[in-house]
mmCIF file of the C-alpha atoms, coordinates in Angstrom:
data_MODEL
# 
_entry.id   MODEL 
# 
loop_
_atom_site.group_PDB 
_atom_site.id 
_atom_site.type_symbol 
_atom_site.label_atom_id 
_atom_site.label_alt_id 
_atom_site.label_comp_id 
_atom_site.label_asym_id 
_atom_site.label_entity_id 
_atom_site.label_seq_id 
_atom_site.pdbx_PDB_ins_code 
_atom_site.Cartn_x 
_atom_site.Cartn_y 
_atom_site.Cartn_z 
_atom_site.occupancy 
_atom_site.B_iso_or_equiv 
_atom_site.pdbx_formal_charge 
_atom_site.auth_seq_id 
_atom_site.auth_comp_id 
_atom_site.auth_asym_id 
_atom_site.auth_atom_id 
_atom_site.pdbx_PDB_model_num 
ATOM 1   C CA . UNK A 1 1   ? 0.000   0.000  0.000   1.00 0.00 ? 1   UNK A CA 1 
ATOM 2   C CA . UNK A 1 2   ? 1.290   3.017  -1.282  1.00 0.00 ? 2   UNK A CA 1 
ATOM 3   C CA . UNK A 1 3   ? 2.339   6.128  2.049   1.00 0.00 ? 3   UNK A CA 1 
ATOM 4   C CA . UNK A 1 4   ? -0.469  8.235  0.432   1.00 0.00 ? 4   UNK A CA 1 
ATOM 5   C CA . UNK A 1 5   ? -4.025  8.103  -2.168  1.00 0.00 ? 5   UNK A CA 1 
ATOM 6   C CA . UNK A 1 6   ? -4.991  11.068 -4.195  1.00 0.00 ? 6   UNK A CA 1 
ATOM 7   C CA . UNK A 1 7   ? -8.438  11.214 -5.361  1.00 0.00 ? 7   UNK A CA 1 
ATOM 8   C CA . UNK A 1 8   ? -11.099 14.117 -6.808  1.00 0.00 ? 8   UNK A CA 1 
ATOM 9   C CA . UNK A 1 9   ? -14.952 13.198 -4.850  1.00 0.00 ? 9   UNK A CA 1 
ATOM 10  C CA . UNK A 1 10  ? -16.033 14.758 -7.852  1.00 0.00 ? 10  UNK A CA 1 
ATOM 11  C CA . UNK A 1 11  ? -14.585 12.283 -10.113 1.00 0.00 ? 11  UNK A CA 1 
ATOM 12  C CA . UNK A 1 12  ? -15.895 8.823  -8.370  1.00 0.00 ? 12  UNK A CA 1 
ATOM 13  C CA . UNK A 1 13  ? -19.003 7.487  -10.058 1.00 0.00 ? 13  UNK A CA 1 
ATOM 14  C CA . UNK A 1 14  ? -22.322 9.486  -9.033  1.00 0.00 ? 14  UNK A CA 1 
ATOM 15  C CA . UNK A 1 15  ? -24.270 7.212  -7.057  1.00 0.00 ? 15  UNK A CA 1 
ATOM 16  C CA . UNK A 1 16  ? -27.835 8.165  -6.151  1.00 0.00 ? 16  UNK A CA 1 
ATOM 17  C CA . UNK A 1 17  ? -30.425 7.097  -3.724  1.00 0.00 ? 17  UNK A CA 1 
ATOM 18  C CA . UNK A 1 18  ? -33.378 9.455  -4.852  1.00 0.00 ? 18  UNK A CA 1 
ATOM 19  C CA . UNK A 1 19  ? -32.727 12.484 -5.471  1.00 0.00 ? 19  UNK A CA 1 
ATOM 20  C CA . UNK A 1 20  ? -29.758 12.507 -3.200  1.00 0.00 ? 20  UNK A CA 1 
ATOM 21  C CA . UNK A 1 21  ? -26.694 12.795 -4.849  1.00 0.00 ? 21  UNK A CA 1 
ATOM 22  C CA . UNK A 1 22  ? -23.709 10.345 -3.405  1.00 0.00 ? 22  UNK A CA 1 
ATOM 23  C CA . UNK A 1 23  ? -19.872 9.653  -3.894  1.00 0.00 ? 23  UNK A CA 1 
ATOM 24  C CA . UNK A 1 24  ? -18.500 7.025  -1.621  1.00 0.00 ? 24  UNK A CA 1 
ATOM 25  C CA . UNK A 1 25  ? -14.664 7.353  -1.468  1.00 0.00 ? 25  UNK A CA 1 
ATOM 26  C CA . UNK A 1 26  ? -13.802 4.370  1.295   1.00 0.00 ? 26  UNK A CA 1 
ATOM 27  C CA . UNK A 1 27  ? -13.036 2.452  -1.519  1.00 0.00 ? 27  UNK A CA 1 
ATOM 28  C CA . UNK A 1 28  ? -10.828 4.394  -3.884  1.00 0.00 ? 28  UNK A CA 1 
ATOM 29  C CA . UNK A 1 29  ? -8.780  5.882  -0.645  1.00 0.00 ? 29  UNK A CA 1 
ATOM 30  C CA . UNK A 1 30  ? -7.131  2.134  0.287   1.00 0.00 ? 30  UNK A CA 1 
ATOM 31  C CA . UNK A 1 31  ? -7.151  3.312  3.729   1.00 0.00 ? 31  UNK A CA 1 
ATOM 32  C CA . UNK A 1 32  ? -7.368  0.711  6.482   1.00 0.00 ? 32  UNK A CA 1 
ATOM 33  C CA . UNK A 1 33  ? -9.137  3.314  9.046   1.00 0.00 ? 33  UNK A CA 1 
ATOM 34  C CA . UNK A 1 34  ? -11.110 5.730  7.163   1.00 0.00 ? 34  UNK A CA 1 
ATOM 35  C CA . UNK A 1 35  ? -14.376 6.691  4.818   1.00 0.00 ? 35  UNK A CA 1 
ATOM 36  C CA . UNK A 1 36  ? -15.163 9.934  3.202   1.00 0.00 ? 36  UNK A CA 1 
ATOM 37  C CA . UNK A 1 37  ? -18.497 10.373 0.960   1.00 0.00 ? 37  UNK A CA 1 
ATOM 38  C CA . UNK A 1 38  ? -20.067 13.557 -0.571  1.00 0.00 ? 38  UNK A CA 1 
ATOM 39  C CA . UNK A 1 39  ? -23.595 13.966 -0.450  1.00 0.00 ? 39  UNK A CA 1 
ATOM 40  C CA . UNK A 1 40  ? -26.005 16.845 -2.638  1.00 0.00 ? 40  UNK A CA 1 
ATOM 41  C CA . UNK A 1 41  ? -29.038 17.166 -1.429  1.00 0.00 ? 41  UNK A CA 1 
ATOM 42  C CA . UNK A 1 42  ? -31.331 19.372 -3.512  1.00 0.00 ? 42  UNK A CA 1 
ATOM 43  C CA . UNK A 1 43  ? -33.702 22.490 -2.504  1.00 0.00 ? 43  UNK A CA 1 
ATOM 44  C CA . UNK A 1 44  ? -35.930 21.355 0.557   1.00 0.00 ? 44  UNK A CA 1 
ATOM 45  C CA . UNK A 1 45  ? -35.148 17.807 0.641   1.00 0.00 ? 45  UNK A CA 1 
ATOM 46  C CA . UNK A 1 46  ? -35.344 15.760 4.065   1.00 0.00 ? 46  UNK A CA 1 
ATOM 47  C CA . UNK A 1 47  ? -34.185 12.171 4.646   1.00 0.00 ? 47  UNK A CA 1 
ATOM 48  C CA . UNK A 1 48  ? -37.053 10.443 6.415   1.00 0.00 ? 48  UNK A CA 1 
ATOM 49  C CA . UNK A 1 49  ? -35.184 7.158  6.984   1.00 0.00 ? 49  UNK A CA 1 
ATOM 50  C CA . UNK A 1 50  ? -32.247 8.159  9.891   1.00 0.00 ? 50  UNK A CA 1 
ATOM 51  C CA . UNK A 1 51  ? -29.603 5.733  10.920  1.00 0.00 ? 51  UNK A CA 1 
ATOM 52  C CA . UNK A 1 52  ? -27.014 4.787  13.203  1.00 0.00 ? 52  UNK A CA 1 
ATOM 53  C CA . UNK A 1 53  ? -24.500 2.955  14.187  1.00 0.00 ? 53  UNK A CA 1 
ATOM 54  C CA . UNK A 1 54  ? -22.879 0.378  16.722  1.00 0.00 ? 54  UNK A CA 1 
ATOM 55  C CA . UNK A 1 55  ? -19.536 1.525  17.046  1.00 0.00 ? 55  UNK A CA 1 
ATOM 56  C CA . UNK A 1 56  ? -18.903 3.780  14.342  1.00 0.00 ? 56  UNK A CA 1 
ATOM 57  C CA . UNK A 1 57  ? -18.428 7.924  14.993  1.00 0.00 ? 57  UNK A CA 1 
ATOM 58  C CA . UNK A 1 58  ? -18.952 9.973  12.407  1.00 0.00 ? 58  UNK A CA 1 
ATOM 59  C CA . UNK A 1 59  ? -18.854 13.914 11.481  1.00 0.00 ? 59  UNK A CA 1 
ATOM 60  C CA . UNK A 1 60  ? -20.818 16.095 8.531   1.00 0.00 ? 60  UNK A CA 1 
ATOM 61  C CA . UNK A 1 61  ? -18.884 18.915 7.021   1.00 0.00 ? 61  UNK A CA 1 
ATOM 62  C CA . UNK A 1 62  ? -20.825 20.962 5.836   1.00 0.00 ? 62  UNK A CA 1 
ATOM 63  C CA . UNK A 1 63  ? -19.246 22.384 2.130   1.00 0.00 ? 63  UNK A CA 1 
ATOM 64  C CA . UNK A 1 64  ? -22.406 23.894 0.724   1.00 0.00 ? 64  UNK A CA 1 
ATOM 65  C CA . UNK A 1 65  ? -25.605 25.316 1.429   1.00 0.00 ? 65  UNK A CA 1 
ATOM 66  C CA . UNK A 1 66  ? -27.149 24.865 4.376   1.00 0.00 ? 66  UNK A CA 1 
ATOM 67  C CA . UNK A 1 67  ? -30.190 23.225 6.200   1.00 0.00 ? 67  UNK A CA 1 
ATOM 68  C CA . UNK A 1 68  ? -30.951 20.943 9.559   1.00 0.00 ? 68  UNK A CA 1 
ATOM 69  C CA . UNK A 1 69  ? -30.004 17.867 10.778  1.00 0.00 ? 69  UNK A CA 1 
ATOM 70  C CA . UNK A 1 70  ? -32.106 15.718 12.884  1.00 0.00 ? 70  UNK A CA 1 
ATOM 71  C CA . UNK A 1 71  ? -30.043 13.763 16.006  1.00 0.00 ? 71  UNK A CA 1 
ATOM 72  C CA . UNK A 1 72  ? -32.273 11.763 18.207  1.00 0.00 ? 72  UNK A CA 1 
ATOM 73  C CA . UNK A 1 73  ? -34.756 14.549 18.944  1.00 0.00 ? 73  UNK A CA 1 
ATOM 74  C CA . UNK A 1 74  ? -33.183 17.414 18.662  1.00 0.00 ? 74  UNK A CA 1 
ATOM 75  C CA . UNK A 1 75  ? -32.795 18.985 15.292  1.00 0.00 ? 75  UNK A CA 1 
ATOM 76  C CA . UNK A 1 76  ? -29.654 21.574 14.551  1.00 0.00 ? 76  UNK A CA 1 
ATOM 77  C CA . UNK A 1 77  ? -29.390 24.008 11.853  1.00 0.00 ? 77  UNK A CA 1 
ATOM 78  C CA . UNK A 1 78  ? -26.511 23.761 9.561   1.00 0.00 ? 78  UNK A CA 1 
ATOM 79  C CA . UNK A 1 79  ? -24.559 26.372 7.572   1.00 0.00 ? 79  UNK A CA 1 
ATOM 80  C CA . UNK A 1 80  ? -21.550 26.165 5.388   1.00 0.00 ? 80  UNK A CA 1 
ATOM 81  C CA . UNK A 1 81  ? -18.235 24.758 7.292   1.00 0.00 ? 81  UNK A CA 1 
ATOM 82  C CA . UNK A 1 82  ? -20.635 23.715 10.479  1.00 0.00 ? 82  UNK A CA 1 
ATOM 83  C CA . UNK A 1 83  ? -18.971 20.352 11.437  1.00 0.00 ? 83  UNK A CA 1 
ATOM 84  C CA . UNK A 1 84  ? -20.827 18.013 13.864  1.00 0.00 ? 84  UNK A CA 1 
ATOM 85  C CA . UNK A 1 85  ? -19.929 14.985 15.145  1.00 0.00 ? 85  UNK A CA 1 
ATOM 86  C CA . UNK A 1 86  ? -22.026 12.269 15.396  1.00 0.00 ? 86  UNK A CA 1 
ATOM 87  C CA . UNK A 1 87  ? -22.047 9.566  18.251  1.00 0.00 ? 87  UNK A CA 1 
ATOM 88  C CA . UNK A 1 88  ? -22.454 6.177  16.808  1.00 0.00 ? 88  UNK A CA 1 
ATOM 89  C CA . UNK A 1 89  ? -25.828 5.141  18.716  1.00 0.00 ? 89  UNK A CA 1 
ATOM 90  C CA . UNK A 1 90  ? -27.536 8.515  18.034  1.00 0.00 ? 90  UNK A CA 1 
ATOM 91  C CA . UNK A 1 91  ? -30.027 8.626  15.028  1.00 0.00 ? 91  UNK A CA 1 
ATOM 92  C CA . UNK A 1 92  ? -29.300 10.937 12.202  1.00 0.00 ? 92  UNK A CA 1 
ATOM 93  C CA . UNK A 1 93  ? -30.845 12.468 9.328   1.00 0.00 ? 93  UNK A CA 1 
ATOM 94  C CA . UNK A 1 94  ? -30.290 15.614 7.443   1.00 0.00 ? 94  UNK A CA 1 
ATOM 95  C CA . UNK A 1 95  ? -32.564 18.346 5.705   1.00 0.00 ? 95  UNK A CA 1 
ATOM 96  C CA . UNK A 1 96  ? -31.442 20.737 2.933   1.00 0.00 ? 96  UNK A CA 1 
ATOM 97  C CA . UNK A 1 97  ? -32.358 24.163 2.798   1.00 0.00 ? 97  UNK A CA 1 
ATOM 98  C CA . UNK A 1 98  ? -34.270 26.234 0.101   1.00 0.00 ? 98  UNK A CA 1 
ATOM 99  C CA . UNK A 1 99  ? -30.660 26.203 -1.479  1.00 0.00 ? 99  UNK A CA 1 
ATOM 100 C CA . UNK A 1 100 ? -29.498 22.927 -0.943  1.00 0.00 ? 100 UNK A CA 1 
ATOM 101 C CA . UNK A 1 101 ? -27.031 21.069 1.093   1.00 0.00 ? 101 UNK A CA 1 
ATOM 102 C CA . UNK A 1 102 ? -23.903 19.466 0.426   1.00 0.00 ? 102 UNK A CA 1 
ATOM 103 C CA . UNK A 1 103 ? -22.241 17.567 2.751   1.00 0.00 ? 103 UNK A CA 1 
ATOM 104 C CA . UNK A 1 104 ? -18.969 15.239 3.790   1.00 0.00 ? 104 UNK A CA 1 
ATOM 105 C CA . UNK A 1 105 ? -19.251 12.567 5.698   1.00 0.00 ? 105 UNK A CA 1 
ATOM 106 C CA . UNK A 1 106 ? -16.247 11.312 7.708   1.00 0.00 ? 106 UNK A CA 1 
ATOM 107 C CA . UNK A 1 107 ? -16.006 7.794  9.029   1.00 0.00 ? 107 UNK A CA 1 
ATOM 108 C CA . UNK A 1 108 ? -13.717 5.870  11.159  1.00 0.00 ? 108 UNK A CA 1 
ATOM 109 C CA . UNK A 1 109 ? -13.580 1.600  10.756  1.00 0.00 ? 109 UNK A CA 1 
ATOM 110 C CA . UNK A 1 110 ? -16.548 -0.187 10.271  1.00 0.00 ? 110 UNK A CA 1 
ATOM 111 C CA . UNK A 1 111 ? -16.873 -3.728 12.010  1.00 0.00 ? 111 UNK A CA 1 
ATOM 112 C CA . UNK A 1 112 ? -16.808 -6.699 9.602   1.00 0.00 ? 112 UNK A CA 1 
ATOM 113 C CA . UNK A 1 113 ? -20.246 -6.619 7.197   1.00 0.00 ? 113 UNK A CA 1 
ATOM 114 C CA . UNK A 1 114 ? -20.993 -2.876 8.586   1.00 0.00 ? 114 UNK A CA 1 
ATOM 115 C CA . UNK A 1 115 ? -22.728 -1.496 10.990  1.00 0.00 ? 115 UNK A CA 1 
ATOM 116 C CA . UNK A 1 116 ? -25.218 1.223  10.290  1.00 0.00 ? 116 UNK A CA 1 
ATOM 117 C CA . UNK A 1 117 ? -29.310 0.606  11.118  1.00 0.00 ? 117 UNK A CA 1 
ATOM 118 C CA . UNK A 1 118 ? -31.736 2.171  9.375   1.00 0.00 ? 118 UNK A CA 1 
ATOM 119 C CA . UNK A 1 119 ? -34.325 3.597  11.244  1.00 0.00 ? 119 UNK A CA 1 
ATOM 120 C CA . UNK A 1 120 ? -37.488 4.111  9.067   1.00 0.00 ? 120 UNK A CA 1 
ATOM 121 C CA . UNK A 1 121 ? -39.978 6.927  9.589   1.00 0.00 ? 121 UNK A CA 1 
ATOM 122 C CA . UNK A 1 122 ? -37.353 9.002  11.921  1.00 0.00 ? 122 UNK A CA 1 
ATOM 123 C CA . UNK A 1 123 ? -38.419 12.469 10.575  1.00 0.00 ? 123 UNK A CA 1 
ATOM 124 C CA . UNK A 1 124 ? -41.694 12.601 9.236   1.00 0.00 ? 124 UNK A CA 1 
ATOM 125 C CA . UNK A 1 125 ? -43.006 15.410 6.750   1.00 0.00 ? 125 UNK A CA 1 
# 
């Protein structure tokens, strides 16, 4: 393994799930310890579905726009270069504002097979 990996999150393939824009890096950085993904989220958007995690910490960087995010039952707002870090048991979802949000994720190790939950219905509309 190479002492360094270089890569553009604009250049990974565009993955989507709805109308959320996604570009997962953890496997074009070869790094034993860390994930990094960019998220778009258009005009007004909210993610529903939270999630969590077992043992996993993560923290949003906030690159673009702004908007809310949702932790447990409390809900933040979020402007460009907010970071927050998420423990891994708290649930998590994120709302854009009338402008959009973009977002990167940072994430330590996951435990073998993962270990987010999905927790349906978290912030209703």
């Amino acid at each position: 393994m190479s002492a360094f990996t270089k890569v553009n999150l604009q250049e990974i393939e565009r993955g989507t799930s709805g109308e959320v824009e996604a570009r997962l890096a953890r496997q074009h950085l070869d790094s034993q310890h860390l994930g990094v993904s960019y998220f778009r989220y258009p005009p007004n958007h909210r993610n529903t579905v939270g999630h969590r995690h077992r043992e996993q910490e993560e923290a949003y960087v906030v690159v673009g726009g702004s908007g809310r995010i949702k932790l447990d039952d409390e809900i933040v707002d979020l402007r460009a270069w907010d970071v927050v870090r998420v423990a891994p048991s708290t649930v998590r979802a994120l709302e854009a504002g009338p402008e959009g949000l973009e977002v990167i994720a940072i994430g330590s190790d996951r435990p073998e097979g993962g270990d987010g939950e999905r927790v349906e219905s978290f912030w209703a509309g």
